[in-house]
C-alpha positions in Angstrom: 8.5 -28.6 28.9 8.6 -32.2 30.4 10.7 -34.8 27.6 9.0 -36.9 25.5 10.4 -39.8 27.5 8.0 -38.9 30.5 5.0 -39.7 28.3 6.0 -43.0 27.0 7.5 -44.6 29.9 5.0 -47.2 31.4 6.8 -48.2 34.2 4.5 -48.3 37.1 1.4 -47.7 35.5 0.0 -51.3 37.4 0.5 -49.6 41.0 -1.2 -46.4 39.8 -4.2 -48.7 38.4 -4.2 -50.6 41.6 -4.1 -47.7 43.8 -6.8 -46.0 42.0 -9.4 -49.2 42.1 -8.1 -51.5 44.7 -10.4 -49.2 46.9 -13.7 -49.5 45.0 -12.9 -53.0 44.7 -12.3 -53.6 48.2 -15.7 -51.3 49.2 -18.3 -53.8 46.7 -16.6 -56.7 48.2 -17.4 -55.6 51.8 -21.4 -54.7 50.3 -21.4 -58.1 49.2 -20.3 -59.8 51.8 -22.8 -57.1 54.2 -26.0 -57.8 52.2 -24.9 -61.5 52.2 -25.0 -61.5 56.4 -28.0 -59.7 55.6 -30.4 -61.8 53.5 -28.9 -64.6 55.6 -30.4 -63.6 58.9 -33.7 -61.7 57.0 -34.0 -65.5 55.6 -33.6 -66.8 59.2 -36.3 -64.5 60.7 -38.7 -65.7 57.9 -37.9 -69.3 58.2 -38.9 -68.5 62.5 -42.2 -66.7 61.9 -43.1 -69.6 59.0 -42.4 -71.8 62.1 -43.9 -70.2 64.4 -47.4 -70.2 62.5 -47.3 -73.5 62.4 -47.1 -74.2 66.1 -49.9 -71.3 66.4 -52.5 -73.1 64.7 -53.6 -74.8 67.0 -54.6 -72.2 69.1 -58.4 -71.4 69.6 -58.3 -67.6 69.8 -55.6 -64.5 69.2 -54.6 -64.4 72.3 -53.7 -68.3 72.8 -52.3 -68.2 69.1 -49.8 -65.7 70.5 -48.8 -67.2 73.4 -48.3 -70.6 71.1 -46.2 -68.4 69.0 -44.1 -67.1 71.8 -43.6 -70.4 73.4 -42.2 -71.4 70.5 -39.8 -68.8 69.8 -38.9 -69.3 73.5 -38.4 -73.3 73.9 -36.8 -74.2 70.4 -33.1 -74.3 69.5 -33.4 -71.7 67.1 -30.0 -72.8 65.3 -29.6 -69.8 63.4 -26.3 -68.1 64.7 -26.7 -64.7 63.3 -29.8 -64.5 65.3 -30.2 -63.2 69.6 -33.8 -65.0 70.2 -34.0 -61.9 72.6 -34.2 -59.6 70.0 -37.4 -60.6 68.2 -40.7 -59.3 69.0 -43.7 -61.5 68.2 -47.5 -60.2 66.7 -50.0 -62.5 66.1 -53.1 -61.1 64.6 -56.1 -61.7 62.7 -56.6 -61.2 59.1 -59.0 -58.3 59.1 -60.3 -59.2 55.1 -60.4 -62.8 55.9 -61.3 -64.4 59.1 -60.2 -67.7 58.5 -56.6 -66.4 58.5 -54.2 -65.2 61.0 -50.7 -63.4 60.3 -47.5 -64.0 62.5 -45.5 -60.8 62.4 -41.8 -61.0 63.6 -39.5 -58.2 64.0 -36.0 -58.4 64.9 -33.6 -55.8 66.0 -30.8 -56.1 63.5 -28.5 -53.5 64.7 -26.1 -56.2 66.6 -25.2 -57.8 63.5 -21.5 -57.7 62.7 -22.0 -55.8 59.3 -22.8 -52.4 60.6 -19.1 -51.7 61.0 -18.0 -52.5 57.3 -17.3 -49.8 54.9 -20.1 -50.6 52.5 -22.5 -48.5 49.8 -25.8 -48.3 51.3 -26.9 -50.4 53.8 -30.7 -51.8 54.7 -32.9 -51.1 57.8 -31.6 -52.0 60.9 -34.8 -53.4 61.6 -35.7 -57.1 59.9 -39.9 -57.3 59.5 -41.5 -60.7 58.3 -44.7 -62.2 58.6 -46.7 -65.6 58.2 -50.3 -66.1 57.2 -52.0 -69.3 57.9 -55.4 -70.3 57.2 -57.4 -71.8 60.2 -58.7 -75.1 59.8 -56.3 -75.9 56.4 -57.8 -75.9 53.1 
């Protein structure tokens, strides 16, 4: 039978506390900081296809709308820094229930992004899809 003294010493109980939830502490922070990288650079890619309809408009047709889009996405700065222009892909298509609109569809490649190697929960798609709709001719 262990002495009574074992049960009502308390030395020590602050490292087993820490040791037990130090762990799970350390594993939200790295989520956090993962879906944080995340949203940043799913922000960025919508910010770039908003953009990018823009400088479409003025096209006359799909096809010329497209290559307005890509030029775009080719020739600007694009200052985002989580972002490789190289790995977006570029769809401009027509609204099939309203013709006076046209969508600009980006998808970026997301699996170079520096979160994929944290210890985290659950992480989101590797793959970053937004889109822009614009109305031809403005209001």
């Amino acid at each position: 039978m262990l002495p009574n003294r074992f049960f009502s010493d308390r030395q020590g109980t602050a490292a087993i506390e820490f040791a037990i939830l130090a762990p799970v502490f350390i594993l939200l922070l790295l989520t956090l900081v993962a879906f944080g990288v995340y949203l940043s650079a799913a922000s960025s890619v919508q910010q770039i296809a908003a953009d990018a309809a823009r400088a479409a408009v003025a096209g006359l047709n799909t096809a010329e709308r497209n290559t307005l889009a890509r030029d775009f996405i080719r020739r600007s700065t694009l200052d985002y820094y989580l972002l490789d222009p190289a790995r977006l892909s570029v769809k401009v298509d027509e609204d099939r229930q309203n013709a006076e609109q046209f969508t600009v569809r980006l998808e970026y490649a997301a699996d170079t992004l520096p979160i994929w190697g944290l210890y985290a929960f659950v992480m989101p798609d590797k793959k970053i899809t937004r889109f822009s709709t614009i109305r031809i001719g403005g209001i």
